[in-house]
LUMKEGU-517111 format. One record per residue (C-alpha): residue in three letters; x, y, z. Coordinates in steps of 0.1 Angstrom, whole numbers, padded with zeros to 4 digits, always signed. Layout:
N
ALAXYZ
...
***
This chain:
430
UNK-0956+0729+0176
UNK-0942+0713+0204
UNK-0970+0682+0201
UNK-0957+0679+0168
UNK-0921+0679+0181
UNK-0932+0650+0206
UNK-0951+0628+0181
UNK-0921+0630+0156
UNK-0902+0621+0185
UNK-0923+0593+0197
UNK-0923+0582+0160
UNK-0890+0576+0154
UNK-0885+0557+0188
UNK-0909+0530+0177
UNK-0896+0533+0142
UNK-0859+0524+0159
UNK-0875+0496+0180
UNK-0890+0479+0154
UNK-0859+0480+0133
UNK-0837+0468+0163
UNK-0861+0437+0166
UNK-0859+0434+0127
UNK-0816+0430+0130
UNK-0822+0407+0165
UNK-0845+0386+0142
UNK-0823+0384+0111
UNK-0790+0373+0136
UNK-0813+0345+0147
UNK-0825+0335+0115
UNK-0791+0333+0100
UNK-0778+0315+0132
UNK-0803+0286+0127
UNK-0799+0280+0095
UNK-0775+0250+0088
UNK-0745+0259+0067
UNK-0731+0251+0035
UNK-0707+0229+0020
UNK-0675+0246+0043
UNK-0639+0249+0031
UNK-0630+0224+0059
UNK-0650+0196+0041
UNK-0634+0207+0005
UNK-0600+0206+0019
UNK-0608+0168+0039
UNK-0622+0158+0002
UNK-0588+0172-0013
UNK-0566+0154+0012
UNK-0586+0119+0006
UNK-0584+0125-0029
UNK-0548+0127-0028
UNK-0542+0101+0000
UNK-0559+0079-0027
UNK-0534+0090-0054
UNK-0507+0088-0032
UNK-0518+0052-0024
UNK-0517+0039-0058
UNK-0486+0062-0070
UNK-0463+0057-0042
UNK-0453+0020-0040
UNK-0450+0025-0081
UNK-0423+0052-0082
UNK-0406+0041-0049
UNK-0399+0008-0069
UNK-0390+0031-0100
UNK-0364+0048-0076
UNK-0351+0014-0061
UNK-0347+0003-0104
UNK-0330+0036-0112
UNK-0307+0037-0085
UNK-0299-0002-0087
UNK-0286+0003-0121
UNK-0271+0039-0115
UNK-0289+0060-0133
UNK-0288+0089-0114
UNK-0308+0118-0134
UNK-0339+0091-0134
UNK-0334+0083-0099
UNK-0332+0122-0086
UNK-0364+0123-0107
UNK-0380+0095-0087
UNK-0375+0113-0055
UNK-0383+0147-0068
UNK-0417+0130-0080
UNK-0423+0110-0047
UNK-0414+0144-0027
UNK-0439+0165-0047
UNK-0464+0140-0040
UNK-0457+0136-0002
UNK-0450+0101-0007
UNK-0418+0110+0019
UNK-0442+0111+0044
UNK-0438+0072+0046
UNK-0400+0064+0053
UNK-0388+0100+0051
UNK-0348+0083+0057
UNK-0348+0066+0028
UNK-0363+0086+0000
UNK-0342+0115+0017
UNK-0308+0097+0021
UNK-0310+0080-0019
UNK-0321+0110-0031
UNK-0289+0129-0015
UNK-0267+0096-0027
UNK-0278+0102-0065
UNK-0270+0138-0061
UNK-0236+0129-0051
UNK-0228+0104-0077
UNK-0238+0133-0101
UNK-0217+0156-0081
UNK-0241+0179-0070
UNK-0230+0184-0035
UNK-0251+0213-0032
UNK-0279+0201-0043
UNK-0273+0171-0023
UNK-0266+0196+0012
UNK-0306+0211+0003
UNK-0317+0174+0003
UNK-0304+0164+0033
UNK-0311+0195+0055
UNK-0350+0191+0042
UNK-0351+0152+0051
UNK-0332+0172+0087
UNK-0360+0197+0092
UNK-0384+0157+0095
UNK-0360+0138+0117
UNK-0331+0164+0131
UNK-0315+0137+0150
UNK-0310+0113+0125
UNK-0271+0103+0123
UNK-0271+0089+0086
UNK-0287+0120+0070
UNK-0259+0138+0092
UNK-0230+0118+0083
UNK-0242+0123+0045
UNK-0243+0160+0053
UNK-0213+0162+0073
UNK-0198+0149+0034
UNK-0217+0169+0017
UNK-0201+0200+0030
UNK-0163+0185+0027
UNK-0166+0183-0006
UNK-0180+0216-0012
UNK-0153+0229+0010
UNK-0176+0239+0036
UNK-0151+0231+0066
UNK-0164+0254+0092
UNK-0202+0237+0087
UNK-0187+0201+0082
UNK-0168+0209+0120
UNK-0198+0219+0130
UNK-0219+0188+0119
UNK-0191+0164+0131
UNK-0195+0180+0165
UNK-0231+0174+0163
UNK-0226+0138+0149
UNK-0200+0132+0180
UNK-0227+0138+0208
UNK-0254+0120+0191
UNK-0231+0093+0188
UNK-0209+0095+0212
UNK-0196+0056+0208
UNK-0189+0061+0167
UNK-0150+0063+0173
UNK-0149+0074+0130
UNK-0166+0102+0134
UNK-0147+0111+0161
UNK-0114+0103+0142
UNK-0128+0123+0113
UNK-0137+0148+0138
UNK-0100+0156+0152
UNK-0083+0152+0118
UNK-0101+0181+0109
UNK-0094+0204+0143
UNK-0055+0191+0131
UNK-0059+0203+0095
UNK-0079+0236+0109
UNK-0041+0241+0137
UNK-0066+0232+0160
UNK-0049+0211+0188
UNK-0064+0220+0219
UNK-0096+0210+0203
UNK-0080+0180+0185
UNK-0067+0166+0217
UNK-0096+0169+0236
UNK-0117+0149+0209
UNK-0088+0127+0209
UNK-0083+0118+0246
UNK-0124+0113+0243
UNK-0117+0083+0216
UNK-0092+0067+0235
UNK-0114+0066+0265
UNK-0140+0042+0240
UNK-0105+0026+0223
UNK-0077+0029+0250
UNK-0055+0006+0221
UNK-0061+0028+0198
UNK-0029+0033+0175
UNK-0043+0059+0152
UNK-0055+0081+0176
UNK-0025+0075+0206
UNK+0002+0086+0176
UNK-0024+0116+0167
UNK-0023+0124+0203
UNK+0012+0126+0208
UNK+0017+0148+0174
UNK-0008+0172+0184
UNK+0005+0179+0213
UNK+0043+0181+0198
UNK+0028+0207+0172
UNK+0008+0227+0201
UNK+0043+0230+0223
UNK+0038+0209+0249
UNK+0060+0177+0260
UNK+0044+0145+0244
UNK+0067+0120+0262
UNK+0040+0109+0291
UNK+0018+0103+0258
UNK+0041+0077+0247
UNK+0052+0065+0278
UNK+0018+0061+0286
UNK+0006+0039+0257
UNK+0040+0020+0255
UNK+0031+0012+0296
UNK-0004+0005+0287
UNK+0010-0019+0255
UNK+0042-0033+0268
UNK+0036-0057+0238
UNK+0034-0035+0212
UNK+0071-0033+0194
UNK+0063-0001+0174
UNK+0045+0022+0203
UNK+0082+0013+0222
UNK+0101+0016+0189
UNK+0085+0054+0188
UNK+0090+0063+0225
UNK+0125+0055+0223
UNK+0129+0077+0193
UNK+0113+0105+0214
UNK+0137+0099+0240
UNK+0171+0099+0223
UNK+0156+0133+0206
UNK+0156+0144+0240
UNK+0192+0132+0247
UNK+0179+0105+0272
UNK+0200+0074+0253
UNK+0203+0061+0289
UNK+0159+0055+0294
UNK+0158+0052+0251
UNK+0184+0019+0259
UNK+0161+0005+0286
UNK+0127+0009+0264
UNK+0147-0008+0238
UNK+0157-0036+0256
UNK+0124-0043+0265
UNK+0110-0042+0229
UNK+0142-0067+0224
UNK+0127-0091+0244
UNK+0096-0088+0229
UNK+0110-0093+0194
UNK+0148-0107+0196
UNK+0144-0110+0156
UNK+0134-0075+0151
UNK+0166-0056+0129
UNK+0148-0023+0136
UNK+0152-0029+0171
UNK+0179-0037+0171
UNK+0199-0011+0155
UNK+0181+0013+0171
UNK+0198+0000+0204
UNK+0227+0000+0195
UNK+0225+0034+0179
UNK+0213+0040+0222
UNK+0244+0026+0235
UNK+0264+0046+0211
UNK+0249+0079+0218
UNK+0250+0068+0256
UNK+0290+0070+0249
UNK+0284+0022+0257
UNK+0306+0015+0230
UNK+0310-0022+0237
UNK+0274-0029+0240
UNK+0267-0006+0207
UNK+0291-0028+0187
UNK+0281-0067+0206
UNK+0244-0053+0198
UNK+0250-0040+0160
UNK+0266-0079+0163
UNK+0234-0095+0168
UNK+0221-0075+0140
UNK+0244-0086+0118
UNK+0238-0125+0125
UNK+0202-0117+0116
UNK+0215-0111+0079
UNK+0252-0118+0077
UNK+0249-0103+0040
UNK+0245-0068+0050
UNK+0279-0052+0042
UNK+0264-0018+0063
UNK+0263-0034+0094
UNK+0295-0048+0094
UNK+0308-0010+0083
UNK+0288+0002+0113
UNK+0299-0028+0134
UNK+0337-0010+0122
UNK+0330+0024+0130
UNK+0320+0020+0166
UNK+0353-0002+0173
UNK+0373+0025+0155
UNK+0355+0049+0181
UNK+0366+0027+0209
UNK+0398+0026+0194
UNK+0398-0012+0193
UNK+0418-0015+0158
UNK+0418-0051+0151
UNK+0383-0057+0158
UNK+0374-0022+0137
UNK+0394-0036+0107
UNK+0380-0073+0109
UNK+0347-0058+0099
UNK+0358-0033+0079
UNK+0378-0059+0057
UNK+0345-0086+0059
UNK+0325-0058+0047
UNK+0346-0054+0013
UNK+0348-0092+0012
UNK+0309-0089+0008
UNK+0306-0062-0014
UNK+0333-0045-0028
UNK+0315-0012-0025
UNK+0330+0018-0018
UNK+0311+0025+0013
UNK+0333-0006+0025
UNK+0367+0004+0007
UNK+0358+0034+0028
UNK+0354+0022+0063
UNK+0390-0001+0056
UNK+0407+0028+0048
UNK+0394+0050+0077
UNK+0407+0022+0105
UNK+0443+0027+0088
UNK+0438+0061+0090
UNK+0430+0062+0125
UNK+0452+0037+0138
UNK+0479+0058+0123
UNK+0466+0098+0138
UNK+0464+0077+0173
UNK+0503+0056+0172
UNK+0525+0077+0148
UNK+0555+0091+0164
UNK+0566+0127+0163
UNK+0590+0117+0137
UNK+0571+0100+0113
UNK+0585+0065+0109
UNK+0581+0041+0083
UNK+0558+0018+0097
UNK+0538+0050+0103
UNK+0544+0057+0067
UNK+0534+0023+0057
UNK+0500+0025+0072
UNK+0492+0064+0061
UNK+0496+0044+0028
UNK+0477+0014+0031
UNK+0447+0040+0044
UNK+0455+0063+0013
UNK+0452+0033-0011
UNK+0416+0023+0004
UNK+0401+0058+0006
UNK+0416+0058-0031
UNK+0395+0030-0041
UNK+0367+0043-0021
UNK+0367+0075-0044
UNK+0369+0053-0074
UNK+0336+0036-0067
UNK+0319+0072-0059
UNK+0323+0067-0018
UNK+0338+0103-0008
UNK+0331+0103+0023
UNK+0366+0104+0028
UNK+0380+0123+0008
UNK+0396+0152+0026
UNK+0415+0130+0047
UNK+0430+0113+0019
UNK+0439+0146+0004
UNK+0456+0154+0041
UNK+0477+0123+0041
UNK+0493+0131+0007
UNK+0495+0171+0014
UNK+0518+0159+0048
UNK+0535+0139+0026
UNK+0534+0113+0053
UNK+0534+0085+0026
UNK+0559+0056+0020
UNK+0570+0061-0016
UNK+0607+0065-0035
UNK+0625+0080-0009
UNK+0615+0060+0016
UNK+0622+0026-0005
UNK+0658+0039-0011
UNK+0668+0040+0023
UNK+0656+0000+0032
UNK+0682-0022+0034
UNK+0687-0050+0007
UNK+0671-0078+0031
UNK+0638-0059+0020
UNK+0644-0050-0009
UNK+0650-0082-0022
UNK+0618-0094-0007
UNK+0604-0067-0022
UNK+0577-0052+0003
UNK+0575-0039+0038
UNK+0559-0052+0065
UNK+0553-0027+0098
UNK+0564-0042+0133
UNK+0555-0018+0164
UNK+0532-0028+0178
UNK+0507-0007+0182
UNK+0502-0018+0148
UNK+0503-0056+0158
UNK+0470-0061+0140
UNK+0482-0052+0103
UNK+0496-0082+0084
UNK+0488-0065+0049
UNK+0524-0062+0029
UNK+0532-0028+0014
UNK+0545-0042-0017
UNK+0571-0020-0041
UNK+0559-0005-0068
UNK+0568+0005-0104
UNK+0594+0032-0103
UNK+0607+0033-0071
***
């Protein structure tokens, strides 16, 4: 029993021997025999027989696309590209068949479609700046403003010279509120373009609308441009807004002598003196003005006004009387009546005499033809003259003696009136 044990025993080791030698044998068999036609060789054959298709087809539908696209035919032309994309034909000048395929798609107005174009022709060359500036439109016109930020920001450090898209760049931060942002990619511009105008006037409004002083803005490019009429012309506005007349006057005057012909200039000195209480210079500066175009009727009301303010009468009613010689507008009527009117609040007596009386009227009369013409401007203080019955009228012509009655008209003689040689002349009734 147990010899039968031992040879079964002894028979299956040689049995397992032999069929271990069999497996070894069959490993080395099938490890010398040379292989068959592999996947790698059928995919090589693939790719050469493309290539070859690819060689013939190419240059064909690339000069298909160039026809289409010449003679705008968009649909034909996206199906150029979506043929020469399907048959890797991008592979060659991956730009251009991905920047005129994105083009056609925005003729069509397919922004969207033109946005999965570009960021394809991206994922070949990420750095590319046309394909980038194409998407950077793609996504303002699809309202994307948060990506098209985003891909100017990009854009602006891979081109960190290309001052338009780093104009574009800080419109956008203005639209968006913002300024911080805006300034900073403005003050970068102006470091490539220190003459900038654009971008120094952008400056200066950003940082009005983000609270903070802009005056060393435009004192700084007005320093930088001493030359340049309208960077003056604005920081002088700036400073008379912040009641500096005194510094506006002096910027001014240097923009004068820059441009002695300028009218806009000009006035807006003398509207400096003015406010800087220089009443002399405001009126021999509006005087200037007016030799530039001695048919402005305005200027010589102006030129009126600011003598009235100086109470210099008889220069204040020279101009006042030229400007309704010019124009006979009511604006002018206006500005002749207010000089009588003034003359007579600053030399009537307590007791209203009749030269007084005579020159309340002579100022009624004007602002009454003022009002005529549709200038009423000055109408309450007409109203006021007659409501104080400080008039000459009925009464009044009673009580002259017959010397001027027979002449018929009064003239006024104190002479704080001195300047008046207008005739009150009697009228119907009295």
């Amino acid at each position: 029993m147990v010899l039968e044990e031992e040879s079964k025993t002894m028979i299956l080791k040689v049995f397992s021997q032999k069929l271990l030698m069999i497996s070894a044998a069959s490993v080395f068999i099938t490890m010398c025999t040379p292989p068959e036609q592999s996947d790698v060789d059928s995919d090589l054959a693939e790719q050469a027989r493309l290539d070859s298709i690819r060689k013939v087809r190419c240059p064909r539908i690339f000069s298909s696309a160039a026809e289409f696209y010449k003679n705008r035919d968009w649909s034909a032309t996206v199906r150029a590209y979506d043929e020469l994309t399907d048959l890797g034909c991008d592979r060659d000048d991956p730009q251009e068949v991905y920047l005129y395929y994105a083009i056609a798609y925005e003729y069509m107005g397919n922004y969207d479609s033109s946005e999965y174009v570009l960021l394809k022709g991206l994922s070949f060359l990420p750095d590319n700046i046309d394909l980038r500036k194409r998407l950077a439109f793609a996504y303002e016109k699809q309202g994307k403003t948060s990506l098209q930020m985003d891909e100017l920001d990009r854009l602006s450090f891979l081109s960190p010279e290309d001052i338009k898209i780093k104009s574009d760049l800080a419109k956008l931060y203005g639209d968006q509120d913002r300024y911080d942002d805006q300034i900073a990619v403005l003050k970068d511009l102006l470091k490539i373009d220190p003459n900038n105008e654009g971008a120094q006037s952008d400056l200066a409004q950003a940082y009005e609308k983000s609270g903070r002083d802009p005056l060393d803005v435009y004192e700084s490019r007005f320093n930088n441009n001493p030359e340049n009429v309208s960077y003056g012309l604005d920081y002088a506005d700036k400073l008379i807004s912040a009641d500096r007349p005194y510094d506006a006057v002096k910027v001014l005057r240097q923009v004068a002598d820059v441009d002695p012909s300028s009218k806009i200039t000009l006035r807006k000195l003398a509207q400096a003196y003015d406010s800087d209480d220089n009443l002399p210079d405001a009126a021999k500066t509006y005087e200037k003005l007016f030799r530039l175009d001695p048919r402005d009727f305005r200027v010589a009301v102006k030129i009126a006004e600011v003598y009235v303010e100086d109470e210099d009468y008889s220069s204040a009613f020279t101009w006042a009387d030229k400007a309704v010689t010019l124009s006979g507008e009511g604006e002018a009527y206006g500005a002749k009546g207010n000089v009588y009117y003034k003359a007579f609040q600053a030399c009537r007596s307590n007791d209203i005499s009749t030269d007084d009386r005579v020159i309340a009227s002579f100022a009624y009369k004007q602002f009454e033809e003022a009002d005529k013409k549709g200038f009423s401007k000055y109408s309450r203080s007409k109203n006021w003259l007659k409501d104080n019955e400080v008039l000459f009228g009925k009464a009044q012509w009673f009580m002259m003696n017959s010397d001027i009655k027979n002449l018929g008209y009064v003239k006024v003689s104190n002479n704080c009136y001195s300047w008046v040689t207008e005739k009150l002349n009697k009228e119907k009734g009295w």
